[in-house]
N, C-alpha and C positions, 0 to 999 in steps of 0.2 A: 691577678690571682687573689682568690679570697682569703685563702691562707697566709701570704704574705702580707696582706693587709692587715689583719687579727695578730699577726705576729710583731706586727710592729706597732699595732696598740698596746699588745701584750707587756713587750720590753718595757713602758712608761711605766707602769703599773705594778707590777710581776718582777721579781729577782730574775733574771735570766730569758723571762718571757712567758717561764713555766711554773708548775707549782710541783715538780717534782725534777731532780739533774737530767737522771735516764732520758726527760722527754723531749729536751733537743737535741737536736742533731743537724747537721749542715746540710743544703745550706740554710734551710728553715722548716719546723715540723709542721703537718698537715694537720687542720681541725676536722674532727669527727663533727658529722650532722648526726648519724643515724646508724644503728646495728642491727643485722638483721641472721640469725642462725647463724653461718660462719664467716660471715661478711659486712664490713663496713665501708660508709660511702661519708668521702670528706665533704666541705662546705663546696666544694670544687665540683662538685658531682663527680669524683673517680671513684672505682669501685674497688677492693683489695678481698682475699681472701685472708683473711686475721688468723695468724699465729702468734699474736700476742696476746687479746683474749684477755684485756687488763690485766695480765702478769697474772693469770691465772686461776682469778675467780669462774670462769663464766665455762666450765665442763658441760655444761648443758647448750652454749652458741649464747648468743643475744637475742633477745625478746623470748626467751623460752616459756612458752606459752603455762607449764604449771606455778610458774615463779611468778610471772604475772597477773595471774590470777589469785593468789595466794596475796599478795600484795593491795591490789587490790581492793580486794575483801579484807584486810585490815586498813585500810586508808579510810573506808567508812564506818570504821570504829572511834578511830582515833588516831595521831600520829605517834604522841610522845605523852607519857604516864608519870614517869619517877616512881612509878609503882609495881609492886609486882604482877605479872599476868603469865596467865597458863603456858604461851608459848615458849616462855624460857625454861619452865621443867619440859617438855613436850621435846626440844632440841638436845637439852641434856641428856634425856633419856635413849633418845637416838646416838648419843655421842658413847655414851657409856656402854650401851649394847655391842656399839664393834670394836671401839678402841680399847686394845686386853689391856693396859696402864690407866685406864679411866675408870674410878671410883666414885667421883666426884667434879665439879666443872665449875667455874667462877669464868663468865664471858665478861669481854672489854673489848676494848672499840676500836683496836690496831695488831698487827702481829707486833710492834713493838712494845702496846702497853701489855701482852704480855708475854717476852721476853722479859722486862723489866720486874715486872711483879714474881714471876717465878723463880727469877734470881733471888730477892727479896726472900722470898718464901725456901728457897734454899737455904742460904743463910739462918733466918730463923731457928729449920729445925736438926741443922749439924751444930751449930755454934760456930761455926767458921766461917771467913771472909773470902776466902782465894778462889775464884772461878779459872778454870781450864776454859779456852774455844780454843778453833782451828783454825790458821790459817787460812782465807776466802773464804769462811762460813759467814754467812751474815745472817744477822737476830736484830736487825734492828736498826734504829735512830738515835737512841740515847747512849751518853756518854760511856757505860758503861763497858760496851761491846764495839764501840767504832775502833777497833787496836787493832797493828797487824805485827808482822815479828821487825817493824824498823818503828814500830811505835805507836801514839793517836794517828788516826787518820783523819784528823780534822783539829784546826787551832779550835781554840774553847774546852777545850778539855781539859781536868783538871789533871797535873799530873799526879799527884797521891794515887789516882781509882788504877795508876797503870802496876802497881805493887800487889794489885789485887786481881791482875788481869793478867792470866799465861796465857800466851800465843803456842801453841806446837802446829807442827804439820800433820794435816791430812793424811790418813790413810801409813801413818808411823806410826804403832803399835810402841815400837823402844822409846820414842823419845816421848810418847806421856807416859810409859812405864819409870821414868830417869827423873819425870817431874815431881812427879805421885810421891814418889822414895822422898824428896829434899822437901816436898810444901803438906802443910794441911788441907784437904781439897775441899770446898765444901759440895762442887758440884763440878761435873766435865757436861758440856755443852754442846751438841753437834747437831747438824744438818747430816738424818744419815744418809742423803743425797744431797750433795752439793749443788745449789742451785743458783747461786750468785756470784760465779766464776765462771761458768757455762755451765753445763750437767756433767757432773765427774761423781760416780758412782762410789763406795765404799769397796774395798777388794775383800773378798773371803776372808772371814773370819776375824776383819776391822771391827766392827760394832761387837762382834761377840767379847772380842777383849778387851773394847769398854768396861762392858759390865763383869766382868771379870776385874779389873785393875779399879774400878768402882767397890764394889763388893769386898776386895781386899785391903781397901784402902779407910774405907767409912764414908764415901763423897756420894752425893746424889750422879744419876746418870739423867740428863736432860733431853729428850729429842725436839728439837725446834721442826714441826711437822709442819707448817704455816706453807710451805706450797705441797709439801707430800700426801697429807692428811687430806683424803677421799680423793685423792688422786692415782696413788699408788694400787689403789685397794681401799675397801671398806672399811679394812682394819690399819691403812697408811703403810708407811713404812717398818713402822716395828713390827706389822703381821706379814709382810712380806719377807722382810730379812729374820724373823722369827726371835728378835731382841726384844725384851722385856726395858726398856726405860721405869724411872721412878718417877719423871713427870714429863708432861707433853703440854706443848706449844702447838694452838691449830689458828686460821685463820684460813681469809682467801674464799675456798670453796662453802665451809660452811654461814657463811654470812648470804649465798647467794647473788652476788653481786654488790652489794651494801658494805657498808663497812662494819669492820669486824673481828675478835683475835678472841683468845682463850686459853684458859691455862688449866691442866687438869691431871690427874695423879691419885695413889692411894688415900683412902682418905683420913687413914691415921695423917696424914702429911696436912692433905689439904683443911682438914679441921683447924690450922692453927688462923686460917685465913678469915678475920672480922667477918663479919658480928660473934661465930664461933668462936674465935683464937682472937691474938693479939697482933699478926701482922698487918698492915692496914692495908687497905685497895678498900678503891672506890671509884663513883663517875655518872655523875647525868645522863648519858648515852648508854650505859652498859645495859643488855639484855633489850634493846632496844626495839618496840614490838617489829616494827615494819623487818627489821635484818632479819630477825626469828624465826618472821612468816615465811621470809624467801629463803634463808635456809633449809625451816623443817621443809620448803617443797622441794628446793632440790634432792636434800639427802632422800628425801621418802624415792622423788625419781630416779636416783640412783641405783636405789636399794630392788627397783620393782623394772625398772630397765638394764640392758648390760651394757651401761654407758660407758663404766671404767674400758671393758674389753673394747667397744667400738673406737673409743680414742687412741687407746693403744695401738690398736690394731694399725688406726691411721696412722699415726707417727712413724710406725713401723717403713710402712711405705714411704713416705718424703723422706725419714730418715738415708733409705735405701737410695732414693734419687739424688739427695745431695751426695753420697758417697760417691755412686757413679757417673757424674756431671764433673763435680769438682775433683775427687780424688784424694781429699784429707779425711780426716779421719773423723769419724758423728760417731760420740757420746751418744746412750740413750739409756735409761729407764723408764718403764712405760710412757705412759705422753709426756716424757719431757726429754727434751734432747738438744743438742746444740754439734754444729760443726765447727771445729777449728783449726783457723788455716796455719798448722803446726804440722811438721812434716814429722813427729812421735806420738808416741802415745801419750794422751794426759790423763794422770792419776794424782796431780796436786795442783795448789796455788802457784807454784816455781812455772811448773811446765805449760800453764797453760798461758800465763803470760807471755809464754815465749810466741805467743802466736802472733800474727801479721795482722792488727788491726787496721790498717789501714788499706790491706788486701780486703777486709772483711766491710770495711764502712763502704771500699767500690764495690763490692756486691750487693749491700745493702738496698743501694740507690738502682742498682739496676732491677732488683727483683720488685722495690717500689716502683718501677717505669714499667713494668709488667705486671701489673696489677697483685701484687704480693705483699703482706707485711708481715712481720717479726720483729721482736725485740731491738733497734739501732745502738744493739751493742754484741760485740764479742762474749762479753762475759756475762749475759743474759742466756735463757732460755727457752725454744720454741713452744707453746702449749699447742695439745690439739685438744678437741671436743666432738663431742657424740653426734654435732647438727654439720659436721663435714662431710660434704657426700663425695661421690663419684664424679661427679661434674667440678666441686673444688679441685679434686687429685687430680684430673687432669687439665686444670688449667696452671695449677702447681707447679706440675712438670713441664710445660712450656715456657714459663716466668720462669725456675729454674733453670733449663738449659740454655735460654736467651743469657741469664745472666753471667753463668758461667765460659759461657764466650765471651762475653765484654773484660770479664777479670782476665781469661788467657789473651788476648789482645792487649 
């Protein structure tokens, strides 16, 4: 097998094998050669229907023909400037027009460089230190935000940042109201779709009283949009759930497939951000033309196809086959969903742990023996995109019901 042989070059080379945890998995992960609309084919020549979709860039499938072109057509311009060039006011402009919290936009080169920087930038302009997250909300890679309510989630941290870091749970309204009372806040922080624990949604009237216990309080209200943002809608999550954030976190889809993060907000705020102001950010990559190009094509195809509705649309359907195959319970909000093998409902970090990963890692494997892939974890979640046809759904549903037999055996 070709994979196992790259994987075991890999190991000599590579921490783990891989250059990211999520991407092994037992008993060894497949190498992509090639993508094509909703489907990839490993070095192996097998072919999968892709529900993972690089964690969610690629709303439009692989090799989407305006991204490619768009690309391109800047490859014969040039690759890399340090300079400024038209396509990063051009993607701004787009960003600004649907996202109602976007004033202003400063792009970087990961959704953690900007978690990081927005933090920063919070801080700044309250005067205060103390960041609010949530329980399984994840923003990132640095030190800042790797903390869960037993502590760092990773040695190397320093302990001082954790005096500065409250943990509450998801989707408890009292218990950041009980926080807010005792700390300074400078900023509350959330995923207002949880997407890093599987897809656990906000409940009614969650984020409203965010911004409410924000507003009362003096503390910025944060939306980490980095998989939500042009996913949810045009206008993300805060125009679906009808929340007003004071800054937003995007990444993922608007890079186009490239690498890519942003950080963006009123711009009384964002003004304090260098050359402007005095908070510092910066970086060789950021605004970087080639991610620009494949951005502004995505977003323009977004905006001029009803790609959001088609993905959803799809999800809708798998969602519904995993329910009735398996019989636990699928999370969803628009294209993004996750089942878990939790015989309750999950509406926090507590409960969805309780689920049976190891129930979930042998369906994993079966529905990759039946040409299917998704996320090789529990607490990931499925994307779909607008180049899934009819012919995917049902070979979907075949790999799904084979697989859901092997789990009840």
């Amino acid at each position: 097998m070709k994979s196992r042989k790259l994987y075991d070059r890999a190991k000599r080379i590579l921490p783990g094998g891989v250059d990211s945890p999520v991407r092994a998995f037992e008993p060894y992960p497949f190498f992509v050669e090639r993508g094509r609309d909703a489907r990839i084919t490993d070095v192996d020549g097998k072919e999968y229907v892709d529900y993972c979709l690089a964690y969610g860039p690629l709303i439009l499938g692989h090799q989407a023909p305006p991204v490619a072109k768009a690309v391109n057509a800047q490859l014969k311009h040039g690759v890399l400037f340090g300079i400024p060039n038209e396509l990063e006011i051009r993607l701004a402009e787009k960003i600004t027009k649907h996202v109602p919290c976007a004033e202003m936009v400063r792009f970087v080169n990961s959704g953690t460089e900007a978690t990081s920087s927005v933090v920063r930038l919070a801080r700044a302009y309250t005067g205060r230190e103390k960041i609010l997250i949530f329980d399984g909300c994840y923003h990132g890679a640095h030190d800042h935000f790797l903390f869960g309510k037993k502590g760092a989630k990773s040695p190397g941290i320093p302990h001082v940042l954790r005096q500065d870091t409250i943990v509450a749970s998801f989707n408890n309204q009292e218990s950041v109201e009980k926080i807010a009372r005792k700390n300074e806040l400078a900023a509350i922080m959330v995923e207002p779709v949880m997407g890093n624990l599987g897809c656990i949604p906000p409940e009614d009237g969650f984020l409203k009283g965010l911004r409410e216990i924000c507003d009362d309080n003096g503390a910025m209200l944060i939306f980490d949009e980095v998989i939500t943002g042009f996913r949810l809608g045009l206008s993300g999550a805060q125009g679906l759930f009808k929340v007003m954030p004071d800054l937003t976190t995007l990444g993922k889809i608007i890079g186009g497939g490239f690498p890519v993060g942003a950080f963006t907000g009123r711009s009384e705020i964002m003004k304090l951000v260098a050359p402007s102001g005095k908070v510092y950010q910066a970086g060789t990559f950021c605004g970087h033309p080639v991610t620009m190009a494949a951005g502004l094509a995505t977003l323009e195809t977004i905006e001029r196809k009803n790609t959001i509705q088609k993905a959803s649309y799809f999800a809708g359907k798998v969602a519904g086959i995993l329910e009735r195959e398996l019989g636990y319970n699928v999370n969803r909000v628009g294209s993004l969903f996750q089942v878990f093998f939790n015989d309750s409902e999950v509406r926090s970090a507590d409960e969805a742990r309780k689920s049976d990963n190891v129930k979930f890692m042998k369906f994993h494997r079966a529905l990759m023996e039946n040409g299917v892939f998704a996320s090789p974890s529990q607490f990931e979640v499925w994307f779909t995109s607008s180049a899934h046809s009819a012919k995917d759904l049902d070979a979907t549903e075949e790999a799904i019901s084979r697989a859901a037999e092997t789990v009840r055996k």
